[in-house]
N, C-alpha and C positions, 0 to 999 in steps of 0.2 A: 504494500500500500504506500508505504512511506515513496516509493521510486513513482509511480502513479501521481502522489502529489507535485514533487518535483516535475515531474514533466508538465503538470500542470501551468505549475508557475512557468517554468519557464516560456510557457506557451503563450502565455498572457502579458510577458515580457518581452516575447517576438511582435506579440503582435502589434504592443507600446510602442515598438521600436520602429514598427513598418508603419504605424500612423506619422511616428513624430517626421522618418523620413518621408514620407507623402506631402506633410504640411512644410516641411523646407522646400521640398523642391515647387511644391504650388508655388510658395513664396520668391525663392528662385528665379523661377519661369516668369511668373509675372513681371518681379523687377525687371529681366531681361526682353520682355515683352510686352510693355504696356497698354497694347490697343489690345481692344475684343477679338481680334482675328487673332484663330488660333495656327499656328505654326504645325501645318499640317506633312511635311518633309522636317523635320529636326534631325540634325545630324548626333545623332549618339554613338558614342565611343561603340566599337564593334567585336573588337579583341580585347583580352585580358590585357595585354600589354596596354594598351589605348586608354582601359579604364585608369589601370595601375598611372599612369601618366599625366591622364585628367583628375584624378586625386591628387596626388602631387602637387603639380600646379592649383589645384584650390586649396590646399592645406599652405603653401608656399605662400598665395597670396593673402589668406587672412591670418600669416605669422606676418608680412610685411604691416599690414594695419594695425596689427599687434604692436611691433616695434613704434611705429610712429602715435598710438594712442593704448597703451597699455591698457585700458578701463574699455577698449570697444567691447560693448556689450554683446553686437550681432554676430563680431568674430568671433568671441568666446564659445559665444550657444553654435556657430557652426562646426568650429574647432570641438566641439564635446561631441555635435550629432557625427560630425567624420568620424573619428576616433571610437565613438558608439556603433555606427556599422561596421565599423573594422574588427569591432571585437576587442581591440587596447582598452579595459576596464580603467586601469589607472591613470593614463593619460585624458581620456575622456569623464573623468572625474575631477582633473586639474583643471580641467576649463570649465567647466559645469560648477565646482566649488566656488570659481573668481566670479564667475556669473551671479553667483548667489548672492556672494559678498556684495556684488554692485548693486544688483535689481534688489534682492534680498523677498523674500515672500513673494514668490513667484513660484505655482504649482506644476507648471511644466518642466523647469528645471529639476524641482526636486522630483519631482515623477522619472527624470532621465539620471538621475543621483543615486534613487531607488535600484533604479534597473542596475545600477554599475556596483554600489555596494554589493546587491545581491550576486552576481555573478563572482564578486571579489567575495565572498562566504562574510559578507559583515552584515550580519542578520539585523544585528540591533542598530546600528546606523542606517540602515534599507528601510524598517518597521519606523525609526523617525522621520528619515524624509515621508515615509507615505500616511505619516499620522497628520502631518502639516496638510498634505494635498488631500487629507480628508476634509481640515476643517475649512481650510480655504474652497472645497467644490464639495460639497456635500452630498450631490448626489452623484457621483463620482465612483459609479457602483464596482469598478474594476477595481480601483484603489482601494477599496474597505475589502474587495473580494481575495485581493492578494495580502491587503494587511491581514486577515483573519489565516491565510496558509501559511505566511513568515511566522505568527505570533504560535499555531497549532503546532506546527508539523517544524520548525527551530529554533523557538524561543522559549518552547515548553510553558508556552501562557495558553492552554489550553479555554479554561474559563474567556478568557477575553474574546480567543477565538471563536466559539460558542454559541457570545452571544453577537457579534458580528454576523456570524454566518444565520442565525436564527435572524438577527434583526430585518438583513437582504430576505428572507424567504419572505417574512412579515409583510414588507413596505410592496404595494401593488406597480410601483414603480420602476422594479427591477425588473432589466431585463430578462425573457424566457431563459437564452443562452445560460447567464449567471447565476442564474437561480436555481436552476437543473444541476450546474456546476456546485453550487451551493450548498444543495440536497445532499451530492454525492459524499462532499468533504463534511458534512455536519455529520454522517454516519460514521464515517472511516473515524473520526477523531470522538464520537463518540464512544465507538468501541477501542480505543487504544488504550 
């Protein structure tokens, strides 16, 4: 069961992951794009090599905006989501922490904090960033759905978990998906 959960989470951490890169590159695209007509031929890197190369050069350029404004806050949060799909836990945390430091209460960042603690096995620093993006989005049904798996299944706060995952089943709000998901993990951790 315990491996069941893990896969869990981490599923729901991929998935954090493939949202936050969706919403960059919207963003992205847009700045590089500003009219309504969508760019229907985009040249996308085609080879490994290509991509490896066009990371590069975006990582290069927002360490140069780096150098010339140490506090930019947009290279930070891009420099963490690079580093975030690349899989560097640690380095994508160094830029995601500075980010904090500037914005400071900001639930995206700590949602993408979450994701990196976790992967880097720091349970209790993962369960604080996602205790913040609770209270800051409350209904935020992914964030309490994962707080309540870090708190069961690693933090040995079974109780807490409990009633996290009871409160999601409760509230009519919660998505079907999460809820079902919900169900599963209120049994598993009740019988543990």
């Amino acid at each position: 069961m315990r491996i069941k959960g893990l896969r869990d989470i981490l599923l729901f951490a991929l998935m954090g992951v493939v949202g936050i890169v969706m919403f960059f590159y919207v963003i992205v695209y847009k700045l590089e794009n500003p009219s309504l007509i969508i760019n229907a031929n985009p040249s996308p890197a085609t080879t490994m090599k290509e991509r490896a190369k066009e990371m590069r050069e975006r990582i290069a350029g927002f360490m140069m905006r780096l150098k010339k404004d140490p506090n930019d806050l947009e290279a930070l949060e891009n420099l963490g989501s690079i580093f975030l799909q690349m899989g560097a836990w640690d380095k994508a945390c160094f830029f995601f922490e500075r980010a904090l430091k500037i914005k400071g209460g900001d639930a995206d960042i700590e949602w993408d904090l979450a994701t990196c603690y976790f992967y880097m096995k720091k349970y209790a620093k993962a369960s604080s960033m996602l205790e913040d993006v609770v209270k800051e989005r409350k209904q935020d049904y992914a964030a309490r759905f994962n707080l309540a798996l870090i708190y069961g299944f690693y933090l040995h706060r079974k109780k807490e978990a409990l009633t996290i995952l009871r409160g999601l089943l409760e509230d009519k709000r919660t998505p079907s998906d999460i809820k079902k998901q919900a169900e599963e993990k209120l049994r598993s951790l009740e019988h543990k």
